[in-house]
N, C-alpha and C positions, 0 to 999 in steps of 0.2 A: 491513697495512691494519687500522685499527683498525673495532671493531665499532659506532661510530657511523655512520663512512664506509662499513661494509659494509650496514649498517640504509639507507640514504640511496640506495644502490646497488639494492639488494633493491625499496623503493619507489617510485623511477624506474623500476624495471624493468616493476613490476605496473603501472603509469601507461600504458608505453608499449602493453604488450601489452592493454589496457581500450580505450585509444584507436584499436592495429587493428583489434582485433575490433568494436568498433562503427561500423566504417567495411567489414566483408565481408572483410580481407584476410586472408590467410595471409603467414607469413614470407617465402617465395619471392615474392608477388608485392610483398610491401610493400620486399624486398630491389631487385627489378627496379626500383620506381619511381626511387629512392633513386640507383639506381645512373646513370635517365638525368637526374634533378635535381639531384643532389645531387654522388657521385662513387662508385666503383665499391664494390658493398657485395653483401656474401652475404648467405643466410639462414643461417647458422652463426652470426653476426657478430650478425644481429638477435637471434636467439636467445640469444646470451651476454648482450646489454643486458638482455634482458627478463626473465632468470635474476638479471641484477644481478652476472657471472661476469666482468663488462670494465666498465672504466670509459668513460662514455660522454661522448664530447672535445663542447666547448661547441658547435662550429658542426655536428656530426651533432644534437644537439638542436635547435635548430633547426629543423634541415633535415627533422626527425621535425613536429616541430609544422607546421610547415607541409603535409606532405604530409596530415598526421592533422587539418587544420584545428583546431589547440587552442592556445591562448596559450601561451608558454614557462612561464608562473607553474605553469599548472594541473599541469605535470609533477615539479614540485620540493614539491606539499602532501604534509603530513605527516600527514594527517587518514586515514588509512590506506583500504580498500577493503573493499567489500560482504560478508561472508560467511557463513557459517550460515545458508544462503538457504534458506527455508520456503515455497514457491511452490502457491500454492491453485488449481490448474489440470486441465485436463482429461491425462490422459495421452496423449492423440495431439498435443500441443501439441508443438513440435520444440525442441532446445535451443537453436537459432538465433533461434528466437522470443524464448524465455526471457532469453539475453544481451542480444537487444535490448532488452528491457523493461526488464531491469537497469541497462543502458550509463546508457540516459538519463536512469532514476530517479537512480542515482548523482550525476548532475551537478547534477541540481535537488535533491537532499538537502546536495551539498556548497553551492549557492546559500545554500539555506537556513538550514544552519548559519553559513554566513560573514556572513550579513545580521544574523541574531540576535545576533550575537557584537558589531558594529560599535556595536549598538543596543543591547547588555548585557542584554537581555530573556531568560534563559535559560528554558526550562522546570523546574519543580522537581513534585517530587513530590507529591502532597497527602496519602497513607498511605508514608512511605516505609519505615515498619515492617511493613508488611504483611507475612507468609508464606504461603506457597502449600508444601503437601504435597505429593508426586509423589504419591502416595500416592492421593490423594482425586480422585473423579471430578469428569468437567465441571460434569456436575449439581450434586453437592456445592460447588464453586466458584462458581459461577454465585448458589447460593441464600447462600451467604456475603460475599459482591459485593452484594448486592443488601439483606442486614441492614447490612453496613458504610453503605449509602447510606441508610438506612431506608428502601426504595422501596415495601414491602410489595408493594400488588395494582396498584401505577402505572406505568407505562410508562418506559424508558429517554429521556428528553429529548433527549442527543446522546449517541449511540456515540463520535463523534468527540472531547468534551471528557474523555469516559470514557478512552479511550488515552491521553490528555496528561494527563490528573488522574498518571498511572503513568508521566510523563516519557518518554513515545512520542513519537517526532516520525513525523507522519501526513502524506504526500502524495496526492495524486490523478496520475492518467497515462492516459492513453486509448492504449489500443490496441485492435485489432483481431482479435487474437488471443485463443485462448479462456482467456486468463488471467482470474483473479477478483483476483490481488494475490501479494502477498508479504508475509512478517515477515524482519526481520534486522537484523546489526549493520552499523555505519557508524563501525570504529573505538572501536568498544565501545558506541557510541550505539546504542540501541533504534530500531528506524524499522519502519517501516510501508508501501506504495506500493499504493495500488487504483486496480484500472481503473474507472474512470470513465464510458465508454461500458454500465453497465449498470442494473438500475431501482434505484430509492430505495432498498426494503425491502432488496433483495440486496444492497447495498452496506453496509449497518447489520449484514448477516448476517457479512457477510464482513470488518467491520473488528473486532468478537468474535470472530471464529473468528483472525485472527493477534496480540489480544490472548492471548488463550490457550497460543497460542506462547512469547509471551515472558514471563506470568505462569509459567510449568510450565519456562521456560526450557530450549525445546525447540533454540534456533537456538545453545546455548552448548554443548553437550556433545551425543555421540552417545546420544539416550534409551535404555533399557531396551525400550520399545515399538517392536511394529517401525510402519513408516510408515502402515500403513492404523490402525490403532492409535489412535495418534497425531492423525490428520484425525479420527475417530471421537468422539475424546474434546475437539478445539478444537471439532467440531459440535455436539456437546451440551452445552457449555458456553455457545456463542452463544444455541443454542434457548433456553435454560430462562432465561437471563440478558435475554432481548429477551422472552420471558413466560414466567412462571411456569405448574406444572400445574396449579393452581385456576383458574384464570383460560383454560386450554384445556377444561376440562372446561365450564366454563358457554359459551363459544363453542360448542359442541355440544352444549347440554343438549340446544335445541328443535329441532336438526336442519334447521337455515336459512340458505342460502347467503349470504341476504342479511345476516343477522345475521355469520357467517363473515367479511364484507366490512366489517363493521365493527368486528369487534375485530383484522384486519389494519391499516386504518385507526387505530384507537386507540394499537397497540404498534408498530407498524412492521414486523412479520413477515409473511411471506409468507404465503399460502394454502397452497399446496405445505409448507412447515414446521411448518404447526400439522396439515394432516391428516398426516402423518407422525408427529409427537409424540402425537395423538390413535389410530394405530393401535398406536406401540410403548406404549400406557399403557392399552392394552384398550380402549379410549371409544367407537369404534367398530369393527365387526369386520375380519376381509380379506376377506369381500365386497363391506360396503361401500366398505372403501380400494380394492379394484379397482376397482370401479365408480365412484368420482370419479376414477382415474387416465385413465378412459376417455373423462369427459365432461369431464375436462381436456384431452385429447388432441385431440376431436372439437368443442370448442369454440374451442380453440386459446389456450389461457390455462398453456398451457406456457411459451411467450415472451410473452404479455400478459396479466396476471391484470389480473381487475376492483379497483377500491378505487385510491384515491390515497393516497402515502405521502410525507408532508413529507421533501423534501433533508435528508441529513446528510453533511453533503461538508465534507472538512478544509481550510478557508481561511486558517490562521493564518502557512504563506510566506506566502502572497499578501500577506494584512495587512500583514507583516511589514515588505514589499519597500516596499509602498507608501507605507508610515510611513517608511521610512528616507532614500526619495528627497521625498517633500514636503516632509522638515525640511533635506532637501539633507546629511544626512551621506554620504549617494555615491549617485551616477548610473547611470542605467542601462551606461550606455555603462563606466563602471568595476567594474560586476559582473560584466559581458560579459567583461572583459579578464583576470578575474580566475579565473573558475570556467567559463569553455570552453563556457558557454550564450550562444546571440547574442542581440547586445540587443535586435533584431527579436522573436525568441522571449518574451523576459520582458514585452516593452511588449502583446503578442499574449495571452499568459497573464493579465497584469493586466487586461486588457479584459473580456478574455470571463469570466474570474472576475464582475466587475461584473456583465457582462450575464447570468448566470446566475441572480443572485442576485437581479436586478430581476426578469427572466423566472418566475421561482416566486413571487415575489409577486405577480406581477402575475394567475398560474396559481389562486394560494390565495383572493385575492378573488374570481375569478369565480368559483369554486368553490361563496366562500361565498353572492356574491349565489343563484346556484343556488336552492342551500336555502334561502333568505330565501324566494325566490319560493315556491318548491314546498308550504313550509308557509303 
């Protein structure tokens, strides 16, 4: 067996076993289906496929896509499978959660790529010289990030063209689970996946904190830090990069919630991460950070802080998809057939993307009339 054919083998294998587990099976049971559709099959048998240890005869592929609902194609790409997974989650989250999140990021990343590819729009880099020190803190990264932009004391515009400026490709994914997201590769591709089901400001926190990941090239090699480490050094790198500490220190000169509310409003950071940066930086003491823990608790702006924070949500698949099918170079129904997402799903994602998008504008005007009024 030569080592292409064994490469070809190894990667059907990881396809097959992607495609059970994001359907709940195990070997044994995905063996029993197989054996009353298909013809009699063990879980030994499945197991050697998904090792890539047997070669797997054309009509058991098949009879695999079919039970796993995925087109024959999607099992013979070569664009290889998710790994160095950097998962920004709570620790009670199960890893049954975690696969799910991953199964399905994977096939809207491979969409993704395959639509870009059709349409030749590739991401490139905009510093592709840039160096990152293991060495230097987030902080230190963040304030170097931010001279490379000349942003000085101004706000980050979009976190999200920030990751693609660095040839990230950035998804969105709703789940329900207490994920914030992921950084990884995709085949050596950089990628990104946030959950979406959470607020504005948290999401711009959280698409910094898995650049950081991939600037420190945390998802390519086992770091020297161990894992809390690591989240420690991608969180201070978001803070200080979504604002700078001259700029937390006057949000607290005059000790004003409401003013508070406005320089969350301005940078897009949360209240919760500027009084945090505000107690590790002396600014205010730990009675008082107790004390606003408490009237955050009791006011309940743990889960809803005050202040509105402009969307910064990665739409450039979406764009991407929809650009590709208004020019007619392929249809929805042939992306479907191609990358194991239904075209129900894609025509559903383009939608409500739109409607998203109209919905915050429609959100920021009356915002503004508001304030017209009010002054």
């Amino acid at each position: 067996m030569t080592s292409e054919t064994t490469e070809h083998l190894e990667s059907v294998g990881q396809r097959l076993r992607i495609a059970r587990e994001a359907i709940g099976l195990s070997t044994r049971e995905a063996a029993a289906r197989l054996t009353l559709s298909f013809k009699r099959t063990s879980h030994v048998t499945v197991g050697n496929y998904e090792r890539g240890t047997s070669r797997l005869p054309e009509d058991a592929l098949h009879a695999f896509a079919q039970l796993y609902n995925r087109p024959v194609h999607w099992f013979c790409v070569k664009r290889g499978i998710l790994e160095g997974l950097r998962y920004r989650a709570l620790k009670s989250v199960s890893v049954r959660d975690k696969k799910d999140f991953s199964h399905h990021a994977q096939l809207w990343l491979e969409t993704y790529l395959h639509v870009e590819g059709i349409l030749g729009r590739n991401l490139s880099p905009k510093y592709p010289n840039f160096e990152v020190s293991h060495d230097e803190s987030g902080a230190q990264l963040a304030k170097n990030i931010r001279e490379l932009y000349k942003l000085r004391h101004f706000p980050i515009p979009s976190t999200i063209r920030l990751l693609e400026d660095f040839r990230i490709y950035v998804i969105q994914q709703s789940s329900n689970a207490r994920i914030d997201g992921f950084a990884g590769l995709l085949g050596g591709v950089r990628v990104v996946v946030l959950n979406t089901n959470l607020s504005n400001d948290r999401i711009r926190l959280n698409a910094l904190h898995e650049l950081a990941h991939h600037l420190y090239e945390d998802c390519i090699a086992g770091p020297a830090l161990s894992h809390e480490e690591v989240e420690k050094r991608a969180f201070e790198f978001a803070s200080h990069l979504l604002i700078p500490d001259d700029e937390i220190e006057k949000a607290f000169a005059i000790k004003s919630m409401v003013r508070l509310v406005q320089y969350k409003e301005r940078f897009g950071v949360s209240l919760a991460a500027m009084i945090y940066r505000a107690h590790q930086n002396s600014i205010i003491t730990r009675a008082l950070y107790q004390r606003l823990w408490k009237d955050f608790t009791r006011l309940g702006y743990r889960k809803n802080e005050p202040g509105h924070v402009i969307a910064d949500r990665p739409v450039r698949m979406e764009t991407l998809i929809d650009s590709a099918v208004q020019q007619k170079r392929i249809s929805y129904a042939e992306i479907a057939s191609v990358t194991g997402v239904q075209e129900s799903s894609i025509r559903r994602r383009i939608e409500e993307t739109f409607g998203k998008i109209i919905e915050e504008d429609n959100s920021l005007i009356n915002r503004n009339n508001i304030k017209l009024k009010s002054n």
